[in-house]
VOGU-3710 file (C-alpha; in Angstrom, 3 decimals, decimal comma):
1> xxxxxxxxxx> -14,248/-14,400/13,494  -13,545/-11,805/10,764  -14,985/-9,122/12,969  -12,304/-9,938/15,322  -9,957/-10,386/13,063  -10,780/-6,549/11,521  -10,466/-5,770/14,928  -7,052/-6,852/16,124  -5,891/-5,524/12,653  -7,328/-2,332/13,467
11> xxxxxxxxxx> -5,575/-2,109/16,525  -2,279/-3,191/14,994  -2,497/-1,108/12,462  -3,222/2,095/15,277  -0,852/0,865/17,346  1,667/0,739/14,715  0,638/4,131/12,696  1,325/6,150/17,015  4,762/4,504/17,472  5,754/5,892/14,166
21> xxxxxxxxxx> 3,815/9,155/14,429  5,887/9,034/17,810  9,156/8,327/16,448  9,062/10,125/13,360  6,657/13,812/14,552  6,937/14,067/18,250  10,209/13,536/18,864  11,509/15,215/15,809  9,406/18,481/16,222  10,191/17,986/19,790
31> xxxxxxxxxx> 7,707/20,314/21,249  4,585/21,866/21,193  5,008/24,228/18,212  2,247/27,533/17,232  -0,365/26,493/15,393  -0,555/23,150/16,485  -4,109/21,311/17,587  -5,193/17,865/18,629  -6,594/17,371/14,810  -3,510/17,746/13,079
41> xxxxxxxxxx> -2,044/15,303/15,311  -4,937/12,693/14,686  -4,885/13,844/10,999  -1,225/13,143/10,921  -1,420/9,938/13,277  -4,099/8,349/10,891  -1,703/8,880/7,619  1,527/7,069/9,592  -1,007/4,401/10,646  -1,811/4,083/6,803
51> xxxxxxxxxx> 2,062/4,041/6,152  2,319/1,541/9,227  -0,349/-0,585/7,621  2,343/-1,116/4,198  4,982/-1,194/6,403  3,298/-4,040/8,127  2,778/-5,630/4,653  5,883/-5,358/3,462  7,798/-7,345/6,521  4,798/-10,008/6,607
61> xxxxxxxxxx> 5,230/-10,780/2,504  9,233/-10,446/2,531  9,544/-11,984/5,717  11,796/-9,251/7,344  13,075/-10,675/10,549  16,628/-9,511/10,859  17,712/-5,862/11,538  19,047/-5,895/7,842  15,800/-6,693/6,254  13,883/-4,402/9,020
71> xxxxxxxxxx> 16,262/-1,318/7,988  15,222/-2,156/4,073  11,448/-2,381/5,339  12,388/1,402/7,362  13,814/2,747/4,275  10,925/1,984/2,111  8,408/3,386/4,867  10,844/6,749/4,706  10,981/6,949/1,273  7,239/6,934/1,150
81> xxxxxxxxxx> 6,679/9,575/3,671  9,696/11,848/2,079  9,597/10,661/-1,497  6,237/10,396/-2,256  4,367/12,721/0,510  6,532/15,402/2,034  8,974/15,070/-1,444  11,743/16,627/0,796  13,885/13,178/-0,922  14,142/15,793/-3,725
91> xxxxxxxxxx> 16,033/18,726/-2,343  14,921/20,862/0,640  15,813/24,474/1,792  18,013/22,928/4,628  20,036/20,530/2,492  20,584/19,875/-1,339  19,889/16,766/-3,016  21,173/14,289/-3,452  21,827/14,223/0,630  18,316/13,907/1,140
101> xxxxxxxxxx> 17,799/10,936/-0,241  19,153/10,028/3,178  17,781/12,722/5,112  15,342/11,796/6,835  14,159/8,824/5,132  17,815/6,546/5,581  19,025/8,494/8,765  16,008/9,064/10,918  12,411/6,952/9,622  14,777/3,438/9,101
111> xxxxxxxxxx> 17,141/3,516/12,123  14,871/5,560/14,800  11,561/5,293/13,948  11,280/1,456/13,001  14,384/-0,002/13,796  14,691/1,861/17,397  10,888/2,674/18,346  8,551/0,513/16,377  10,799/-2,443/17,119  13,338/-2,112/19,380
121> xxxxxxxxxx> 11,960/-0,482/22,232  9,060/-2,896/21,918  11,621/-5,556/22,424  13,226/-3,971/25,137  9,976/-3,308/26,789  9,766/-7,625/26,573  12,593/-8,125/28,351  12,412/-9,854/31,543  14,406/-6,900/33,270  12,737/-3,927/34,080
131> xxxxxxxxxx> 16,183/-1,919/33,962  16,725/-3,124/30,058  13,018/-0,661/28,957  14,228/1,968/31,505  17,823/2,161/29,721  16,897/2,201/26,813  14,168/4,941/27,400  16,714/7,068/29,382  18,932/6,994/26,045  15,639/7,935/23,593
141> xxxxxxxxxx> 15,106/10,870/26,542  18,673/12,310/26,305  18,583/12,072/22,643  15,245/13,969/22,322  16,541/16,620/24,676  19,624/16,887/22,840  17,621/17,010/19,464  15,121/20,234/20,647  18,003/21,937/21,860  18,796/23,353/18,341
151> xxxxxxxxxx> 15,214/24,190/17,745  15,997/27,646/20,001  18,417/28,556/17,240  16,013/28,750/14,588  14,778/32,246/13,054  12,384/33,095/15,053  13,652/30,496/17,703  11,144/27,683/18,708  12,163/27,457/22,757  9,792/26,053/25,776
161> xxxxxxxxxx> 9,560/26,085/29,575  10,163/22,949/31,586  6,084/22,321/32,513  5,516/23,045/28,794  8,372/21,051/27,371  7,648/17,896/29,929  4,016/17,621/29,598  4,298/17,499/25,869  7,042/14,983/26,442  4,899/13,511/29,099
171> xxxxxxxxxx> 1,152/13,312/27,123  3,109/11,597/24,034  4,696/9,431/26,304  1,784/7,791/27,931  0,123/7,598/24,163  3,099/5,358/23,103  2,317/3,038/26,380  -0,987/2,636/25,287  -0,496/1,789/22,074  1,976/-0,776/22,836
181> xxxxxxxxxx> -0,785/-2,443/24,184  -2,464/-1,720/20,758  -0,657/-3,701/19,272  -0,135/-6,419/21,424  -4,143/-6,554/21,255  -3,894/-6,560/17,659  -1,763/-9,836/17,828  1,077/-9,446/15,292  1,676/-13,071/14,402  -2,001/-13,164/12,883
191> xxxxxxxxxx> -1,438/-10,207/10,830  -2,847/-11,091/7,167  -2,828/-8,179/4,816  -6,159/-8,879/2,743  -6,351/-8,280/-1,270  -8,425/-5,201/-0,968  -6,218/-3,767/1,722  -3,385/-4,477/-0,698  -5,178/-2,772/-3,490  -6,001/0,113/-1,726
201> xxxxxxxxxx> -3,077/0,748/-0,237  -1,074/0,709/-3,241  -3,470/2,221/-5,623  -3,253/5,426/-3,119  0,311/5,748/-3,261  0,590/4,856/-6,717  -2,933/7,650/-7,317  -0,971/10,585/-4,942  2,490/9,739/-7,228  1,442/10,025/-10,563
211> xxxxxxxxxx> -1,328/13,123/-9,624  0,419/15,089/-7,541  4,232/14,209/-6,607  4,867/13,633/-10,483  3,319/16,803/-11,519  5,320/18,872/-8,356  8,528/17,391/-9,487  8,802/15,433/-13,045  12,311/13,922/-12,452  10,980/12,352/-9,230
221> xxxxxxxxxx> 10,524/8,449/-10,750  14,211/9,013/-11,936  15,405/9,052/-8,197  12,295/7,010/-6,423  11,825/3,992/-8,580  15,229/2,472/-8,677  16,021/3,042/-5,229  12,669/1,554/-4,271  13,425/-1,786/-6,755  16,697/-1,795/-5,228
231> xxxxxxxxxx> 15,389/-2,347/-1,841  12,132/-4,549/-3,075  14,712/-7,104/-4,842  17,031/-7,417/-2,179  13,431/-7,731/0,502  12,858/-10,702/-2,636  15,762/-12,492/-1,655  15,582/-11,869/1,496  12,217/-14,382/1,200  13,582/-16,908/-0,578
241> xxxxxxxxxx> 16,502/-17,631/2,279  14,134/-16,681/5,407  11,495/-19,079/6,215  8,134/-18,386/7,688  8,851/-16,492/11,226  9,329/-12,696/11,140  9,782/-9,524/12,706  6,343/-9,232/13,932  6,422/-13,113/15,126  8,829/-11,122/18,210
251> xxxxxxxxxx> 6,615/-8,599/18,846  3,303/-10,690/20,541  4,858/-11,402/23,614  3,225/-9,506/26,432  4,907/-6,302/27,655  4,344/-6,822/31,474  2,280/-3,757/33,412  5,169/-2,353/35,217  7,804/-2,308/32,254  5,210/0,524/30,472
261> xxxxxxxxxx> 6,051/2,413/33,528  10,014/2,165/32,617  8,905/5,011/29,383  8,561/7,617/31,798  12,638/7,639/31,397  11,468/8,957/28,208  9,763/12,406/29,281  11,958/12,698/32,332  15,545/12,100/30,291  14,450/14,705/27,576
271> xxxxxxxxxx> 13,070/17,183/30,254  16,582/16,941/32,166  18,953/17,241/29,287  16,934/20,481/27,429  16,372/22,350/31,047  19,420/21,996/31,929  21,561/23,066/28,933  19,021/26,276/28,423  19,528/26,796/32,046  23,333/27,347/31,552
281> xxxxxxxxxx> 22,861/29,061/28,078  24,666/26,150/26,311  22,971/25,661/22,490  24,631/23,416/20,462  23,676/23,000/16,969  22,694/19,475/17,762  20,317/19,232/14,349  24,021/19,833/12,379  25,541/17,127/14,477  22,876/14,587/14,233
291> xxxxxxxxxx> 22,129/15,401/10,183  25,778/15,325/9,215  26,291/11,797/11,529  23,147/10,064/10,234  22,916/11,273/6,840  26,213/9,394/6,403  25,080/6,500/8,086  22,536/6,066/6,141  23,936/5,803/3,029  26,089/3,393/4,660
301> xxxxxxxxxx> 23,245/1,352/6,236  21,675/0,986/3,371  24,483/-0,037/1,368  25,771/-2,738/3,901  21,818/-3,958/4,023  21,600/-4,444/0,512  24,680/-6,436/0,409  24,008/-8,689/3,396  20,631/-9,688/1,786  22,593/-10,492/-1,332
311> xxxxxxxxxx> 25,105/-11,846/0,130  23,315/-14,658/1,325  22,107/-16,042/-1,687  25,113/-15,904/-3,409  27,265/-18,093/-0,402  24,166/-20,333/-1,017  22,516/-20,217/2,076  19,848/-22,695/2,019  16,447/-21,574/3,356  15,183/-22,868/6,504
321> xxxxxxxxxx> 11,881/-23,455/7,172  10,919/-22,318/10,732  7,657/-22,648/12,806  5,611/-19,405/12,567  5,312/-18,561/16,618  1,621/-18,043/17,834  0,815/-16,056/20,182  -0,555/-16,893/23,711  -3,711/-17,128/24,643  -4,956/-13,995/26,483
//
């Protein structure tokens, strides 16, 4: 039994760690860049499956179920991967602080990568209707083709043919299917985070803060620290009102066969929308439009999160106690 359950946790945890290695890499660097190899990408997939595995922990021990609580749980996960990590939450040569304490941790890792792809699309992909995955993976397309469009602007400009650009697309396409089976294997609803997972976990963050983000920028636990309490306390209250179903309690149910099929919107959508404005020389500077929107919005978000959590307790909402959902038998 505990070899099983390491297993299924494994698999969660994989599953989990691609989506957001999707989400957050792929469809941000948007295509195949110089340099790149198939062991960065493992090398980078492995340390989003570690972040996945705390991301995981924090919506199981909060019980985050609601897309409030979820964006809190996102902003967290994006504050650990540009706070602590990348440190970009500190200033970056392609926007000042304090903007990017929303960039990208607030306007891309909360709302796209968990919010849209780890959860969202999973959802979607649930659905009874076929059409509901396509849609939503013809908007994820246009938005990715939109996104790499600006990349040709750069100094020297990063640009791609169509075979290159779809099979890219394509390969991290049919990775994402599989690992939505990953972690439907992996059986969210019996997700436990163990003590030694927990220690671990949080010893190396805590180990890589104080050794090497601390050291690279001294004022860091200034900015980190309360905005991380911030969003811990209002997760806290956010337990006491929930009761025992969450976020990952939704994601079990089986994604049938033929609704994987509906991500090839994905490739194709992206493919169609950055051919075809190359092909008529049309280059907007779609990483201004999308920065500026989402930077914005997620200050906003996270604002209007914070309060609905709050909010709750202080109308007196009185918790409810519901049955945590099993998964089927498969």
């Amino acid at each position: 039994m505990h070899v099983r359950r390491f297993m299924q946790t494994t698999s969660l945890v994989l599953g989990t760690g691609y989506v957001l290695f999707f989400f957050s890499e792929r469809l941000f660097w948007s295509l195949r860049r110089p340099g790149d190899d198939i062991w960065t990408y493992a090398a980078t997939w492995v340390v989003y499956a570690f972040l996945g595995y705390l991301l995981l922990v924090t919506i199981r021990c909060f019980r985050v179920r609601d897309v409030w609580a979820l964006f809190l749980a996102g902003a967290i996960f994006g504050w650990l991967v540009e706070g602590v990590y990348a440190m970009t939450m500190f200033g970056d040569v392609s926007m000042p602080f304090p903007l990017t304490i929303s960039w990208t941790a607030l306007a891309w890792h909360a709302p796209i990568s968990v919010v849209l792809g780890w959860y969202g699309l999973r959802r979607a992909l649930q659905a009874r209707n076929f059409w509901t995955g396509l849609g939503l993976s013809l908007l994820i397309g246009a938005f990715w083709g939109f996104w790499a469009l600006a990349w040709g602007l750069e100094t020297p400009p990063v640009v791609a043919d169509a075979p290159a650009f779809f099979s890219h697309a394509m390969l991290a396409t049919i990775l994402l299917a599989f690992n939505e089976r990953l972690i439907e294997w992996g059986d969210p609803v019996g997700f436990q985070p163990s003590r030694p997972g927990l220690i671990l976990g949080i010893g190396l963050v805590l180990a890589f803060f104080i050794f090497v983000t601390v050291p690279a920028i001294p004022w860091s636990p200034v900015v980190i620290l309360p905005l991380l309490s911030l969003a811990f306390l209002a997760l806290y209250r956010n337990r006491t009102w929930e009761g025992r179903s969450d976020a990952l309690a939704k994601l079990c149910a089986t994604v049938p066969l033929l609704h994987l099929f509906s991500l090839v919107g994905i490739p194709v959508a992206a493919t169609t929308i950055y051919v075809g404005f190359n092909a008529v020389g049309f280059l907007p500077p779609s990483h201004h439009i999308v920065s500026a929107v989402t930077t914005l919005a997620g200050f906003v978000l996270f604002l209007v999160a914070v309060f609905k959590l709050w909010a709750r307790e202080r109308r007196g909402s009185i918790p409810v106690e519901r049955p945590l959902v099993r998964c089927q038998p498969r």
